[in-house]
C-alpha positions as CSV (number, residue, x, y, z in Angstrom):
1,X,67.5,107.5,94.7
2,X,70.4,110.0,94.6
3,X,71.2,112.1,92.1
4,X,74.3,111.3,91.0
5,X,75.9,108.1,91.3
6,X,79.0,109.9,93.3
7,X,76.0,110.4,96.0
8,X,75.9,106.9,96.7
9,X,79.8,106.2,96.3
10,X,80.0,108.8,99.1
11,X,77.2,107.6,101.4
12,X,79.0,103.7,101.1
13,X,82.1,105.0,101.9
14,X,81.1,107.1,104.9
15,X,78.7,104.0,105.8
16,X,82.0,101.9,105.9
17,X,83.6,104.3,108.5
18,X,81.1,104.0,110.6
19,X,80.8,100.5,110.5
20,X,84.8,100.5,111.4
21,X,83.9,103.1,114.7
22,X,81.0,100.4,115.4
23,X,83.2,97.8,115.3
24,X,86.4,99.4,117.2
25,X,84.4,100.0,120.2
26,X,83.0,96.1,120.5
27,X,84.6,93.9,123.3
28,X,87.2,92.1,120.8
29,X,87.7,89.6,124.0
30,X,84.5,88.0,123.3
31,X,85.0,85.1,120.7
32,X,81.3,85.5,118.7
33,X,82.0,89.1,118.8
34,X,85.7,88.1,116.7
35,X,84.0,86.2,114.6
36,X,81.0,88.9,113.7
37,X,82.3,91.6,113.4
38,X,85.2,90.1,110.8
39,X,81.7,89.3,108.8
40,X,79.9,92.4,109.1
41,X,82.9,94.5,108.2
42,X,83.7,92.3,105.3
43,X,80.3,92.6,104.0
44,X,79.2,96.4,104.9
45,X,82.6,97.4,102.8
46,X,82.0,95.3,100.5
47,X,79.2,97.6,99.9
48,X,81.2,100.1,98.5
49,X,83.0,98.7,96.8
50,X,81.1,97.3,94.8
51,X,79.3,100.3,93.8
52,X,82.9,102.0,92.6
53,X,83.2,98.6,90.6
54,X,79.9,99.1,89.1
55,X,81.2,102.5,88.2
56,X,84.2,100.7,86.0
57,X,81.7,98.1,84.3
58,X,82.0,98.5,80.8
59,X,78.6,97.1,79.7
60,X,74.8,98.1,82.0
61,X,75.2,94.7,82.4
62,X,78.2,94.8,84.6
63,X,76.9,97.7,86.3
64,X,73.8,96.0,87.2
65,X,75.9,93.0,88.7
66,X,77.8,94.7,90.8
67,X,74.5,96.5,92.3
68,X,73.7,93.1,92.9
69,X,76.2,92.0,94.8
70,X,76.6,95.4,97.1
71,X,72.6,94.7,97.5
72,X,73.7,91.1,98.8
73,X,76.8,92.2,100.7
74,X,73.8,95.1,102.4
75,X,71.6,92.1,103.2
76,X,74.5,90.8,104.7
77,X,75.3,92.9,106.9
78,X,71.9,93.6,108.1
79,X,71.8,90.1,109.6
80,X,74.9,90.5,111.4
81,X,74.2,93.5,112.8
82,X,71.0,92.5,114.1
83,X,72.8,89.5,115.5
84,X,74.8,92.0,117.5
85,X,72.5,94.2,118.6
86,X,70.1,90.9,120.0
87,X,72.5,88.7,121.5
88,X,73.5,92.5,123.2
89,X,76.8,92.3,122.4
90,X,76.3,96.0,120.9
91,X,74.6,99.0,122.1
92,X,71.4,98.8,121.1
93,X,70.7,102.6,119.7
94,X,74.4,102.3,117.5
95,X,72.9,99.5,116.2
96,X,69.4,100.5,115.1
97,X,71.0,103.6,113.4
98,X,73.4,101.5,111.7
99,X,70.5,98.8,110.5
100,X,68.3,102.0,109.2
101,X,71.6,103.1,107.5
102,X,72.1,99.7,105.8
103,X,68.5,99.5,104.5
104,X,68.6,103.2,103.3
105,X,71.4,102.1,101.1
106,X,69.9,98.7,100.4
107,X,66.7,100.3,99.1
108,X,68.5,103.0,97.0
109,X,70.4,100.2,95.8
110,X,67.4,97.5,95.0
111,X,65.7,100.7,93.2
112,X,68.5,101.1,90.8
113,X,68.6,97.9,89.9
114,X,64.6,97.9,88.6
115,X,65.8,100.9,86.9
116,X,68.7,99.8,85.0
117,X,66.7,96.9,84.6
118,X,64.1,98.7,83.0
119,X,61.0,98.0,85.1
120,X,59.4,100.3,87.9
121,X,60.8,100.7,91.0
């Protein structure tokens, strides 16, 4: 879990750029590959920001909805990057790291929840 909440701002944000390098070296001439990656980056940056929404929720209850939906939007993108990396339409390595990356953040996020939600993580 980090230590600050501006821990996990900054690790969505990076995640985000590297999901746009991922995604900028893909073979955009491919139609599944179009469609994909307009999914995974919608999603993986969705991750983000949601967490910087959280951050303007006015009630613990806001906070812990928008954790919800950057947990969805990380569950997401898991699935399309695995979709990538299977039907080997991205490098296989870029991908693993990325999917590790994604359930890092999904973990941290899925813990925070059970905490603001008061049970044990």
């Amino acid at each position: 879990m980090p230590r600050k909440s501006g821990d996990l701002k900054q690790r969505a944000y990076i995640y985000s750029l590297k999901i746009i390098r991922f995604i900028d070296k893909l073979d955009k001439r491919d139609y599944s590959v179009q469609i994909i990656s307009r999914q995974l980056l919608r999603s993986a940056s969705s991750v983000g920001a949601n967490v910087i929404e959280a951050q303007a929720g006015s009630t613990r209850k806001d906070f812990t909805n928008f954790f919800r939906h950057a947990l969805k939007s990380a569950n997401e993108s898991v699935f399309w990057l695995g979709l990538l990396r299977d039907s080997h339409k991205a490098d296989k390595n870029e991908s693993n790291k990325l999917l590790l990356e994604t359930k890092e953040i999904a973990n941290i996020l899925g813990s925070s929840i059970l905490t603001l939600k008061g049970k044990k993580a």
